[in-house]
PAKE-137316 format. One record per residue (C-alpha): x, y, z. Coordinates in steps of 0.05 Angstrom, whole numbers, padded with zeros to 5 digits, always signed. Layout:
! PAKE-137316
XYZ ...
END
This chain:
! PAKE-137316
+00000+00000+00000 +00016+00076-00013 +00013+00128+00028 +00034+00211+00025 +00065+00224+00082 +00081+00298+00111 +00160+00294+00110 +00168+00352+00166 +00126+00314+00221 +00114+00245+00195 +00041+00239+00187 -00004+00209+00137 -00043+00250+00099 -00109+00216+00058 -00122+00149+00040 -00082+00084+00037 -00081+00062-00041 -00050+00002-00075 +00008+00002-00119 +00010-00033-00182 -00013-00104-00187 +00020-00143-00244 -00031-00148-00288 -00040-00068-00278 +00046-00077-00305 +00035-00112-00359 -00021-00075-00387 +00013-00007-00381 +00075-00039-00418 +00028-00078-00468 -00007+00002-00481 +00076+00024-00491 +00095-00033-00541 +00023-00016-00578 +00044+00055-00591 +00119+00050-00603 +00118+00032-00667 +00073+00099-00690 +00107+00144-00643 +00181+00125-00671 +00154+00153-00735 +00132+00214-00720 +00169+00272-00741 +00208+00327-00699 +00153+00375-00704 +00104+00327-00670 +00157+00310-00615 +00173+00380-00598 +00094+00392-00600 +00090+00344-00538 +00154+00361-00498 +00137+00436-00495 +00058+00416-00484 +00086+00375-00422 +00131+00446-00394 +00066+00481-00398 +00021+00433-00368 +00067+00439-00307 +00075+00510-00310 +00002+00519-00305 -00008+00470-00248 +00061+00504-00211 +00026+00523-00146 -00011+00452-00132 +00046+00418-00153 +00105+00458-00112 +00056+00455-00052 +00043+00383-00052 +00122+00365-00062 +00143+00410-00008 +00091+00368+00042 +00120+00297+00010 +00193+00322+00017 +00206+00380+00057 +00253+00409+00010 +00216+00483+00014 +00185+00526-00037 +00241+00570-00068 +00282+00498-00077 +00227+00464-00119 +00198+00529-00155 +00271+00525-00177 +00274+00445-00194 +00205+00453-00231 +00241+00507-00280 +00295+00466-00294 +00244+00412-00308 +00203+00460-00362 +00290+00479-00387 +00299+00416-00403 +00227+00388-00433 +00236+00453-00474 +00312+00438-00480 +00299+00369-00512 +00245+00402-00559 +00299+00443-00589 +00349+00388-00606 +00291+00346-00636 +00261+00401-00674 +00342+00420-00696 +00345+00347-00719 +00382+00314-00667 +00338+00254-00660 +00341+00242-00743 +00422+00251-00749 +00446+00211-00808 +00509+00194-00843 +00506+00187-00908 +00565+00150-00950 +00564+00153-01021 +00572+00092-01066 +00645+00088-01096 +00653+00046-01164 +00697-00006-01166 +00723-00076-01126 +00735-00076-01050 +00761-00051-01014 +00766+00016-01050 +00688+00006-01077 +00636+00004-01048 +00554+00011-01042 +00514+00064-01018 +00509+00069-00944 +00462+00112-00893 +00476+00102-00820 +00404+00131-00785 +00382+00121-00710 +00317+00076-00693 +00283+00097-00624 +00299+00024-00587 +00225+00027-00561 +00191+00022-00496 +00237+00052-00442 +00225+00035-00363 +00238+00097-00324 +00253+00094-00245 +00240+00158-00206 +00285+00185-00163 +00270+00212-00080 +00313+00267-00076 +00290+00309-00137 +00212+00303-00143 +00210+00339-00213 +00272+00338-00245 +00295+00268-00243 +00222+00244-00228 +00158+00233-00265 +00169+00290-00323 +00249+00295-00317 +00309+00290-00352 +00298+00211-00372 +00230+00223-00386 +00244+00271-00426 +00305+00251-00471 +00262+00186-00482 +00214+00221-00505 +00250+00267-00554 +00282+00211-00586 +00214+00174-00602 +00209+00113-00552 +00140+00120-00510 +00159+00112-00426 +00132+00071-00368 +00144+00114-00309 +00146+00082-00239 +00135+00140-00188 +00176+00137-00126 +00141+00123-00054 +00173+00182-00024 +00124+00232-00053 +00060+00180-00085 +00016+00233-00092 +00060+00283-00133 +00075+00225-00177 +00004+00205-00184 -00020+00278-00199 +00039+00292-00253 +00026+00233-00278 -00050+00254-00288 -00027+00318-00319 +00013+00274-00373 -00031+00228-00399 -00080+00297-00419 -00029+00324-00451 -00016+00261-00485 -00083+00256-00501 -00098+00331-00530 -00035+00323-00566 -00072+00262-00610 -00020+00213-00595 -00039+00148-00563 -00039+00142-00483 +00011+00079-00491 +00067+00139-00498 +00063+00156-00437 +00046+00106-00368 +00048+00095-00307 +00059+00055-00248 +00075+00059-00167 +00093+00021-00110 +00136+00008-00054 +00152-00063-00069 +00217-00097-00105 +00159-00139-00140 +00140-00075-00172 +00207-00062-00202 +00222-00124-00216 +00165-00143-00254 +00174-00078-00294 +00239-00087-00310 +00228-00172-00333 +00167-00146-00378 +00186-00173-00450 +00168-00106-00485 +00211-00062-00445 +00272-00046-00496 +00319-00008-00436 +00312+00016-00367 +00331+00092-00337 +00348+00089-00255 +00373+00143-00212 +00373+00122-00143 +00413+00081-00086 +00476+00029-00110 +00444-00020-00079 +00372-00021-00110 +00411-00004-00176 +00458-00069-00172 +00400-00111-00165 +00355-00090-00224 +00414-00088-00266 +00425-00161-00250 +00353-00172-00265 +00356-00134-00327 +00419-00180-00364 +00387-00241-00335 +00329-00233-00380 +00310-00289-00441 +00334-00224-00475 +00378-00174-00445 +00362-00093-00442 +00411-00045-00430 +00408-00012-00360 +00420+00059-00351 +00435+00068-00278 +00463+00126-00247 +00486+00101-00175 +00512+00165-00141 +00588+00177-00112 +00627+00211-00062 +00652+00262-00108 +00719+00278-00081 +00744+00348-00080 +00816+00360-00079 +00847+00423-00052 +00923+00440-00074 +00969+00480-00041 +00959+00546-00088 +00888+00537-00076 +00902+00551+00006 +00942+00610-00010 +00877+00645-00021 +00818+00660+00029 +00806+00588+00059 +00757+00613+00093 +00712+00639+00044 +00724+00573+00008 +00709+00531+00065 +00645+00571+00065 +00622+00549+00000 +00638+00474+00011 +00601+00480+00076 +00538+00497+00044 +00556+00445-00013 +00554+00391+00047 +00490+00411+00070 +00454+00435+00003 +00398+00389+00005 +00415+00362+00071 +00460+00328+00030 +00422+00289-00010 +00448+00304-00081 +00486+00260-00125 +00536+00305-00133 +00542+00325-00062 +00617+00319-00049 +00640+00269+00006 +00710+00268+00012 +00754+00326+00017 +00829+00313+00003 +00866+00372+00048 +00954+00377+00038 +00979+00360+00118 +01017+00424+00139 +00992+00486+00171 +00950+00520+00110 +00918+00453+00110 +00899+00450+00181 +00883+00529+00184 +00830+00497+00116 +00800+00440+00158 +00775+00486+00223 +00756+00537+00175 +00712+00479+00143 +00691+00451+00212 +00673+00515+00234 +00633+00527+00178 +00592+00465+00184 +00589+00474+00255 +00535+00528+00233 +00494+00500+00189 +00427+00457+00199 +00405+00408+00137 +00329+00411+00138 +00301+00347+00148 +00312+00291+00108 +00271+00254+00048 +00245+00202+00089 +00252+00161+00153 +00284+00110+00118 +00334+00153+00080 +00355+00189+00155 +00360+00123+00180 +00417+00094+00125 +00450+00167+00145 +00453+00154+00222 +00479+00080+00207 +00539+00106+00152 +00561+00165+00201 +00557+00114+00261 +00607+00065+00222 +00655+00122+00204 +00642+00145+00286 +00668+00076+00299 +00729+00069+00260 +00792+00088+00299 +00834+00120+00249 +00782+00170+00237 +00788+00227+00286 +00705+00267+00286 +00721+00339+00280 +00633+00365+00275 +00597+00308+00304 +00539+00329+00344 +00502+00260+00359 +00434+00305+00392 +00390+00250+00360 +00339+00306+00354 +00287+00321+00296 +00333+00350+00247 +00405+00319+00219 +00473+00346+00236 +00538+00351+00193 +00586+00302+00194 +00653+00316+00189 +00714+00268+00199 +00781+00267+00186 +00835+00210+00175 +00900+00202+00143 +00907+00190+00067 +00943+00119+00086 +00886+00102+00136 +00837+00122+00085 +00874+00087+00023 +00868+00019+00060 +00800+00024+00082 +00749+00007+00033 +00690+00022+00077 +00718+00091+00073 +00708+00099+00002 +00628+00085+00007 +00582+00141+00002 +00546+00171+00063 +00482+00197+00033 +00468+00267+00075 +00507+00318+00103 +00571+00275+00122 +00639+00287+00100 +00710+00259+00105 +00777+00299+00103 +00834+00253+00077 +00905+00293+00091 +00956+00277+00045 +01021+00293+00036 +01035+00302-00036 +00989+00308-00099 +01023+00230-00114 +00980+00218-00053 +00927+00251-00070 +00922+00215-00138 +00920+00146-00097 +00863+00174-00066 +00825+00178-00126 +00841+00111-00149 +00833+00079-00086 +00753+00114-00085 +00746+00098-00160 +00683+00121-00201 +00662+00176-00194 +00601+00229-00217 +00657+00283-00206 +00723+00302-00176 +00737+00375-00169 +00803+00401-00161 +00821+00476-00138 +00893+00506-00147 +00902+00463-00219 +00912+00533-00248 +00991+00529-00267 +01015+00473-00303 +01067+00425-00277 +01086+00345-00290 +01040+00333-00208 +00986+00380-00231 +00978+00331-00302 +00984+00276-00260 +00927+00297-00223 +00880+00317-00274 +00897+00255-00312 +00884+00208-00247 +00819+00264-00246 +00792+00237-00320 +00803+00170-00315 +00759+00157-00244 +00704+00218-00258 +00652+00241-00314 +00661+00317-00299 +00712+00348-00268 +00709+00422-00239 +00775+00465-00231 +00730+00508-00189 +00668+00522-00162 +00627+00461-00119 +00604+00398-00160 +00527+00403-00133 +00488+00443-00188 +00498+00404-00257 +00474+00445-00320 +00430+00418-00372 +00467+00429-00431 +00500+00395-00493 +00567+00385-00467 +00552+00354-00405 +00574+00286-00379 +00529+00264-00316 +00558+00194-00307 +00620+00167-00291 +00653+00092-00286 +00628+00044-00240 +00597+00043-00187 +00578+00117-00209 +00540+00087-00268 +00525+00022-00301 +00546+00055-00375 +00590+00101-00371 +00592+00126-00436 +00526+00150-00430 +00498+00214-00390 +00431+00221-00354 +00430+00297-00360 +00444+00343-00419 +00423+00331-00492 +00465+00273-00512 +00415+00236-00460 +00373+00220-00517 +00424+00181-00547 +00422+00120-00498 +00348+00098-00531 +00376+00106-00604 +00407+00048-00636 +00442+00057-00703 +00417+00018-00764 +00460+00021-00833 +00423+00025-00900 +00458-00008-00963 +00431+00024-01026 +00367+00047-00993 +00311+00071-01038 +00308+00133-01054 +00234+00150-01007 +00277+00121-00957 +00327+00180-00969 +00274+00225-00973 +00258+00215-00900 +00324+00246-00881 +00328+00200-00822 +00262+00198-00795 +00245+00120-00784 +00190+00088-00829 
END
């Protein structure tokens, strides 16, 4: 059963109501396999038509819908008034690349007379929309990476109709965007099977999505563990999909000696309310903090602790999410090379920062170390060269990002660095804080494992739409073929 739940005081609100039952499942994807053949055909205009119809329908809702996911998550009104623009950016975002051609790239090789390997036919590379795409929605960002957000959305714009599974931390959002999708489906003329949806709290739920026959690839954002486990399920079908999951990651940020020679303070400030943007429940909320040993170092770390000494995270998703905090911050409590530096255990209402400290040897050899905390909890590894430092990075391995301040003048350790920085990470920042990530054509939001299943792909920015396009070469197509420029039959 489902249930909206107040996040600030922890009472129900409304009526109990049952999640999905498998039949409910298989229908929804049966109404998504119906329509995917039409809807890969349609043409950008059509597309475009949709994705902006969606921005609008949640413009014009904006004060329901901000209302009733500030009672499901706390996360306050000038936070999600924010998250629901970026939501109508990118919808809107995604309508321009379609409408620019994006979806309908070609490559088109003309036919050379003559014997191999010099000759050669006519050949026209285009990009088929794979089909029905399972989307998981995420807790910590009810619009953007939920019902109507960025996988939604690049799905969408490339032509493959979605089955949306809301998240149980905010039911009745999901259920009323959801609502507000299938209309616009519907005025648009398409068929509902572009758009559905299901919900529950149960792995049967998931599970049962994800094993549906029809279901061409799946979309996740949410916790390594759940992740893992539907990405076994997904290669151990009869036939395999490709899983999109984006896992989360510590997101190290390493300071270099130039960087100190500046006002640590003021840049202890910002990562302070990095930590604790949130409560620290972003992906790219950074976790470890790698800190040179020697005086400017230490003069870094109290400014830091002092910083986060004044702050207060709101309150968290959900019981269970504050829970799987407490437990991660008591295990790094309990280790003995880690000295606490802010660690006040009140147990009250509200979460407190985290922040530890340990040696970059200590930390090196400790793999529970290198697992994310999800909330406001943070580790300072000293080191005592940027060599160190680099075993740091490799020792933590994938990563959404690594930032690195002071990188500014080139030398043989600062290459190093940003080399060890590229190989582990799918953005890296030479300043700035790595929470915020821009929706934009030359952005990377992935990273190798365990920050993503497929690395090569990204969940946000416009090249999104290229993990539910699969390439298809044409030998010595017809000519009304060619006159599609792309568009699939």
């Amino acid at each position: 059963m489902l249930q909206s739940i107040e996040a600030r005081t922890g009472a129900a609100i409304g009526e109990r109501w049952a999640e999905s039952t498998g039949t409910e499942i298989d229908e929804a994807v049966r109404a998504a396999a119906n329509a995917a053949d039409d809807f890969a055909s349609t043409a950008a205009a059509r597309r475009g038509a949709l994705l902006r119809a969606l921005a609008d329908a949640l413009e014009a809702d904006r004060e329901a819908l901000v209302a009733l996911a500030d009672r499901e998550s706390g996360l306050g009104l000038p936070r999600l008034n924010g998250e629901l623009d970026r939501t109508t950016f990118q919808l809107r975002g995604f309508a321009d690349e379609v409408e620019r051609g994006a979806a309908h790239a070609l490559t088109d090789d003309a036919a050379v007379a003559g014997a191999p390997p010099a000759g050669r036919p006519r050949l026209t590379c285009v990009r088929v929309p794979i089909g029905p795409v399972a989307m998981f929605s995420a807790s910590n960002f009810p619009f953007a990476f939920s019902v109507l957000g960025g996988d939604t959305a690049s799905a969408l714009a490339a032509g493959c109709p979605v089955v949306v599974k809301g998240h149980p931390a905010h039911p009745e959002l999901s259920r009323r965007t959801a609502v507000l999708a299938r209309k616009v489906v519907d005025a648009q003329g398409l068929p509902a099977g572009v758009f559905q949806f299901v919900q529950g709290a149960s792995i049967e739920v998931g599970v049962r999505l994800v094993r549906a026959p029809a279901i061409a690839a799946v979309a996740f954002t949410g916790s390594y563990k759940g992740g893992i486990a539907l990405a076994k399920v997904a290669a151990e079908r009869p036939r395999p999909i490709p899983f999109y999951g984006e896992l989360g990651s510590v997101n190290p940020l390493v300071v270099l000696p130039s960087a100190l020679a500046s006002d640590s303070a003021e840049l202890a400030a910002t990562l302070a309310g990095s930590i604790c943007l949130g409560a620290g429940q972003f992906c790219t909320s950074p976790g470890v903090i790698v800190v040179p040993e020697g005086t400017a170092g230490d003069a870094f770390v109290s400014a830091l602790a002092t910083a986060l000494r004044g702050m207060q995270p709101h309150a968290m998703l959900s019981a269970g999410i504050r829970a799987t905090f407490e437990r991660g911050v008591a295990q790094w409590r309990g280790t003995p090379q880690l000295a606490p530096l802010v660690d006040d255990d009140t147990g009250g209402e509200l979460p407190r920062p985290f922040l530890g400290e340990v040696s970059g040897a200590d930390f090196i050899a400790n793999r529970a170390l290198h697992e994310e905390v999800f909330g406001s909890a943070v580790l300072v590894v000293r080191v005592a060269s940027t060599h160190e430092a680099t075993q740091v990075l490799a020792a933590i391995g994938g990563s959404l990002t690594v930032t690195l301040w002071g990188a500014e003048t080139q030398s043989e350790d600062t290459r190093r660095l940003v080399r060890a920085a590229t190989q582990v990470a799918g953005r890296v920042l030479f300043s700035g804080v790595p929470t915020g990530v821009a929706v934009t054509a030359a952005q990377h939001h992935g990273g190798p494992y365990p920050a993503s299943t497929q690395p090569f792909t990204t969940s946000v920015g416009y090249a999104a739409m290229d993990r539910f396009l699969r390439p298809v070469a044409l030998q010595d197509p017809p000519q009304w073929m060619l006159d599609r420029k792309g568009v699939p039959v």
